[in-house]
Structure formats: structure tokens, C-alpha cells
C-alpha positions in Angstrom: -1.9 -19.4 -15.4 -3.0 -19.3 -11.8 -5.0 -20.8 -9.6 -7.8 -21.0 -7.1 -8.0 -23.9 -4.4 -12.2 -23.6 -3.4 -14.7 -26.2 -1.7 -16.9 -27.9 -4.5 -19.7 -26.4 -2.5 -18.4 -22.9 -2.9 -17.9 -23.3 -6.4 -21.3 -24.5 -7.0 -22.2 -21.4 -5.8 -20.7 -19.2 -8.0 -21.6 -21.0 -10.7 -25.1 -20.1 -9.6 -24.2 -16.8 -9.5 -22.1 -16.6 -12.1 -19.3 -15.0 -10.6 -16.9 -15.9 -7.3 -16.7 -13.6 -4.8 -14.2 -14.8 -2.5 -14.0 -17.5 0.7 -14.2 -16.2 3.7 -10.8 -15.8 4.0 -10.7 -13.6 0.7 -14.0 -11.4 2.2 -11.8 -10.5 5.0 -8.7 -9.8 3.8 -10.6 -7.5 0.6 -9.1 -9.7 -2.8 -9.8 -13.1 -3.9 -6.1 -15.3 -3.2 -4.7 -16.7 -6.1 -1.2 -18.9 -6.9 1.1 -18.9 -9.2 2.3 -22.7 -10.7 5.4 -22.9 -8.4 2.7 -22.0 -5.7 -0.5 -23.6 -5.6 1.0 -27.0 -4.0 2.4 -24.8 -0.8 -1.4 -23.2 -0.9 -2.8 -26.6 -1.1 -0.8 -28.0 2.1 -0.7 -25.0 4.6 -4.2 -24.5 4.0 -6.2 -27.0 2.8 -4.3 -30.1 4.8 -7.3 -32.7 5.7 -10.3 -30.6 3.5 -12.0 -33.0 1.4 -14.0 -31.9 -1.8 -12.0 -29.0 -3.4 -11.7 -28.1 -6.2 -8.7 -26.7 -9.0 -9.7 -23.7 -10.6 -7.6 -23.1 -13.7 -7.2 -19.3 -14.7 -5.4 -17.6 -17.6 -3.9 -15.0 -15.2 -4.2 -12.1 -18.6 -7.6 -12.7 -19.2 -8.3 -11.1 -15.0 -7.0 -7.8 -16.2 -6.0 -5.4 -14.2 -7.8 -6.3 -11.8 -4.8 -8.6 -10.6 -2.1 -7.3 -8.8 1.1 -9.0 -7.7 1.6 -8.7 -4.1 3.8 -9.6 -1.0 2.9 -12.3 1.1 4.6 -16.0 2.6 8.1 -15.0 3.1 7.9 -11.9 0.5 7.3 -14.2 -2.1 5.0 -12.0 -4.4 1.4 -13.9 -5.0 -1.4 -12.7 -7.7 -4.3 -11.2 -5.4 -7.6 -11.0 -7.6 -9.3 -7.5 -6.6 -12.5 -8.1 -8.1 -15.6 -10.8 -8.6 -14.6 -13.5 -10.5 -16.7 -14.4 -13.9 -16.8 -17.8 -13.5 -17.2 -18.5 -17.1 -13.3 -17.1 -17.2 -12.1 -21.0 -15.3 -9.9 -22.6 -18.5 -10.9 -26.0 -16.1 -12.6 -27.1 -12.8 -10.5 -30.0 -11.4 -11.3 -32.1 -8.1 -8.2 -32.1 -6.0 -8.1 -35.3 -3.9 -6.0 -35.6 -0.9 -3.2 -37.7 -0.7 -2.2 -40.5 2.2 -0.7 -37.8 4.0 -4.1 -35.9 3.8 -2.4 -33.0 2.1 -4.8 -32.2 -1.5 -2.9 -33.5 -4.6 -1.9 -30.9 -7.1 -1.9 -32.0 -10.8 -1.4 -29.2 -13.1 
């Protein structure tokens, strides 16, 4: 599996269009950022600490294709970096992801 922290807002968007093309973060840096499991709670709290109304997005990792590719980033730690739109209809789930008392978002996988 892996994973896709985005603002309910930006989600809604893509559903619109059918397909995510990325936060603004992903637009700049040229792939969409995905996590792994063992990841998406260090995601969720160096980059999302105090954001309210996110969302989960639940991916089966094989059905992106080739289009993923495994790459080096927090501490060389490899992270799957989606180098494409993303079909929206591929999400397995759309989870909200509350924050916790210490205002970092909740992961519940």
C-alpha cells in the first residue's frame, strides 16, 4: 500500500477531475509524494502538524505501475514518488485524518 496525505478540498478537486495532479509541493518538485506504511505517520507530523481537514488516501502501490519509482529522500530513506496524474478512481479508501491533542493528524491505517 501507500499513501497520500491531501486537504479534503484538494481531493474534492480531483474527484472533479477525475484524476490528482499533485499539491503544490508535488507541482514543484515534478512527482506526486507518496509513503510507505512505516512512513505516512512521520509525513503526517513534519508536514501536516496543525492542518485541519485532510484526508487518507489509500493506494495499492502495484496497481500505479510504473509510473512509481522508489526514490531517496528524509535521511536516504527511499519513499515511492508517483510520476504521473493520479486516477482517482484507483484510492482503495478516502479517510479523514483528524489531529490529535498535540495537533499532529492521527494516522489509522
Amino acid at each position: 500500500m501507500a499513501y497520500k496525505i491531501v486537504s479534503a478540498t484538494e481531493w474534492q478537486a480531483a474527484c472533479d477531475k477525475g484524476r490528482f495532479e499533485g499539491s503544490s509541493v508535488d507541482l514543484q518538485d515534478g512527482y506526486i509524494h507518496l509513503s510507505a506504511a512505516d512512513q505516512v505517520q512521520e509525513t503526517a507530523a513534519k508536514h501536516f502538524q496543525g492542518q485541519t481537514d485532510l484526508r487518507l488516501v489509500v493506494l495499492d502501490i502495484d496497481a500505479l505501475g510504473a509510473a512509481v519509482k522508489w526514490e531517496p529522500s528524509r535521511g536516504g530513506r527511499l519513499f515511492p514518488h508517483l510520476y504521473a496524474p493520479l486516477d482517482v478512481s484507483l484510492a482503495l479508501a478516502v479517510r479523514p485524518l483528524p489531529l490529535g491533542p498535540d495537533g499532529i493528524p492521527e494516522v489509522v491505517l
